[in-house]
N, C-alpha and C positions, 0 to 999 in steps of 0.2 A: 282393775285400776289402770288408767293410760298409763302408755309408756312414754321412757323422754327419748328425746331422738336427738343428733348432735345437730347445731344450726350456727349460721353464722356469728350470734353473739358468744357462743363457746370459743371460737374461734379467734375473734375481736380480742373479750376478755383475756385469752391466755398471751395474747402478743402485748395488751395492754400492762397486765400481771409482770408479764418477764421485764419488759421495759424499765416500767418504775423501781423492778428491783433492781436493776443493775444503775438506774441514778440513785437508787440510794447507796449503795456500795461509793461511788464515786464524791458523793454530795458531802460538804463539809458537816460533821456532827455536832460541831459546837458543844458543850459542857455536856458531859455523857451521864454526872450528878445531875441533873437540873429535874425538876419535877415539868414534864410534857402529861397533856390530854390528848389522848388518840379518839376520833368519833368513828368507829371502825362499821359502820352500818350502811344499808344501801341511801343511797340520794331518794329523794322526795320521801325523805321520814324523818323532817324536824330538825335538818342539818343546819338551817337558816337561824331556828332558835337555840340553840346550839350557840352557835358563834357570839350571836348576840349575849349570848350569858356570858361568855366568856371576855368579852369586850367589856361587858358591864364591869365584871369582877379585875378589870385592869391587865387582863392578861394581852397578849399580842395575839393575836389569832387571825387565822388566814381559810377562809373558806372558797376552798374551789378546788377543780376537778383535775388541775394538774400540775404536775409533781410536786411535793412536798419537799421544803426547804425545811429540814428539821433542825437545823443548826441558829436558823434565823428566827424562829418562831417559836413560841409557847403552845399552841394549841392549833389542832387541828382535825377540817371536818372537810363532808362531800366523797362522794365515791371511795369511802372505808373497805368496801367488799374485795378491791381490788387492787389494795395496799400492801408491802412486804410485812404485815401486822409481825411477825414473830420476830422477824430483823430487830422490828423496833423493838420489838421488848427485851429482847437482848442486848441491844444498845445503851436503853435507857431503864435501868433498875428501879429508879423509882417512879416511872410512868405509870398514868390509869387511862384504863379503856374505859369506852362508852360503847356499848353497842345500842344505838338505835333503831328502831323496829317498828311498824305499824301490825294492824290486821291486814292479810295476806290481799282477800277483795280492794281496802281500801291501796293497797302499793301498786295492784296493778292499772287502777284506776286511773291513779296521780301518771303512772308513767307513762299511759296511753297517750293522755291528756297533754302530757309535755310533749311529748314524740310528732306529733301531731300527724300521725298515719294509722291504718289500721295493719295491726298484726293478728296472726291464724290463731285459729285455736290452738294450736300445735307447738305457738310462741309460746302462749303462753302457761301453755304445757309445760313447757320447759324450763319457764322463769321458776315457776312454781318450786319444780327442784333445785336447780341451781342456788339458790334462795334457804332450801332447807337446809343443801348442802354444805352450802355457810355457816349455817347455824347451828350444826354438828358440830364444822371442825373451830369451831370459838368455844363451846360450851366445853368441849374436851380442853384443847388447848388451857383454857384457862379455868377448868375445875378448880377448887379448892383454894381460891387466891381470893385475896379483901381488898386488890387494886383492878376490879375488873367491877360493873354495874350492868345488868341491862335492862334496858327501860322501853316499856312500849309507850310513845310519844304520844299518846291520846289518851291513856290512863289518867283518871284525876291526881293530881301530885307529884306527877313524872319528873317535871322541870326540877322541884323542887327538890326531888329525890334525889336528882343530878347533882345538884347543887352541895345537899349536905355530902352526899358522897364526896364533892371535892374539894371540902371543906370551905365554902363559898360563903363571903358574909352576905352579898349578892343575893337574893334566892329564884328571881325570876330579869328578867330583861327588861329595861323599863316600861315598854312597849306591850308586853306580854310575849307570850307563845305566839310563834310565827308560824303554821301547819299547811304546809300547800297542798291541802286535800281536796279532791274532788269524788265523787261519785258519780256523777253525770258526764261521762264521756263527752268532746265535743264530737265525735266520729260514732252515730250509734251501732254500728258493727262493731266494734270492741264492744263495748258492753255485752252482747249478746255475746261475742266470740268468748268474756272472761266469764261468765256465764255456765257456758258451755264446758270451759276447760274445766271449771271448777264442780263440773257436775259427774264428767270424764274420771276427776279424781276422787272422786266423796269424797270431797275438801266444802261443801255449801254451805255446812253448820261450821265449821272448825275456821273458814276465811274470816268471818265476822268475828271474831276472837283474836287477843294477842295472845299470842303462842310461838313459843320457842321449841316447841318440840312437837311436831306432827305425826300424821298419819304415814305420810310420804316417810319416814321412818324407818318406818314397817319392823323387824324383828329388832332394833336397836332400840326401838322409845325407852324401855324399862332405864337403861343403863343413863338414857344423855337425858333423862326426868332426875337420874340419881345425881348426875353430873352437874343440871341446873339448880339443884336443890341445897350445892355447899355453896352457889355464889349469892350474889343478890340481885336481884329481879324484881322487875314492875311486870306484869302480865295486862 
């Protein structure tokens, strides 16, 4: 199986990570009782519908990629992967996560596609893990708790799922589900490059699947299968 190598977005992310957490230290917390929705999952996986459900269901919600005003806002989505998640749940007791999540082919698709460059195999090599990585320390993190959900955004129900979970009379957006997916690169070098990464990993069968717990893994699966298996989940 490839390996991951460190690359600039390791790099980016952890300046961007430290940052946000030190405005959240700073940043007014407003009612620390209040019920908050955290959407702690990567961008271009249904953060769009997301918001909008939330907007439907009357809450305040603020969708975008930079920093979180948690004192002023009810609900919040867009770049979750790189948020002080455990700050917040310490902060606010009666908070629920969302962790949002597609099949692994279709995220790197959408993110090409937005990017609008070609990255190496070797990117995406690395997203690959970065990605699992996450999905480790959430499914740990918040084993065993009935205020976390996670949902793969293209499953039939998903929205829906969200919804009962957040006790939403609401169940979908008026509009519907909003999914910025692509398959078709507009740069056909990615495609063959995500292609390629995912052949690197024998991830080919497992990308087309929503899955919270991989291959990329390796001797941990048994435990973070046991870990996914107290919370609640859309696959």
């Amino acid at each position: 199986m490839a390996k991951r190598t460190t690359d600039i977005n390791d790099i980016a992310f952890g300046v961007i990570r430290t940052r946000m957490r030190l405005h959240f230290i700073v940043t007014p917390k407003g009612d620390r009782q209040a019920v908050k929705y955290f959407v702690i999952g990567h961008p271009r996986n249904g953060t769009t519908t997301m918001h909008k459900l939330f907007v439907a269901n009357g809450l305040k919600s603020f969708h975008d990629s930079r920093d979180w005003e948690t004192g002023r806002y009810d609900a919040f989505s867009d770049f979750g992967q790189v948020r002080p998640v455990a700050a917040y749940d310490r902060t606010y007791p009666n908070a629920r996560f969302i962790l949002n999540f597609r099949p692994l082919r279709k995220y790197l698709n959408s993110i090409a596609t937005h990017h609008q460059k070609v990255f190496s195999v070797q990117n995406f090599i690395n997203e690959a893990y970065r990605r699992a990585d996450y999905f480790a320390w959430v499914l740990e993190h918040f084993q065993g708790r009935d205020d976390f959900i996670a949902v793969n955004i293209e499953a039939p129900g998903a929205v829906r799922a969200v919804a009962d979970f957040c006790d939403f009379s609401v169940k979908e957006p008026p509009e519907g589900a909003v999914n910025n997916v692509s398959n078709r690169p507009k740069l056909e070098q990615n495609a063959a490059n995500i292609e390629a990464a995912l052949e690197a990993l024998d991830l080919v069968e497992e990308a087309g699947r929503g899955c919270l717990v991989s291959k990329l893994h390796g001797a941990r699966q048994p435990a973070l299968l046991a870990a996914r298996d107290t919370l609640r989940f859309v696959e």
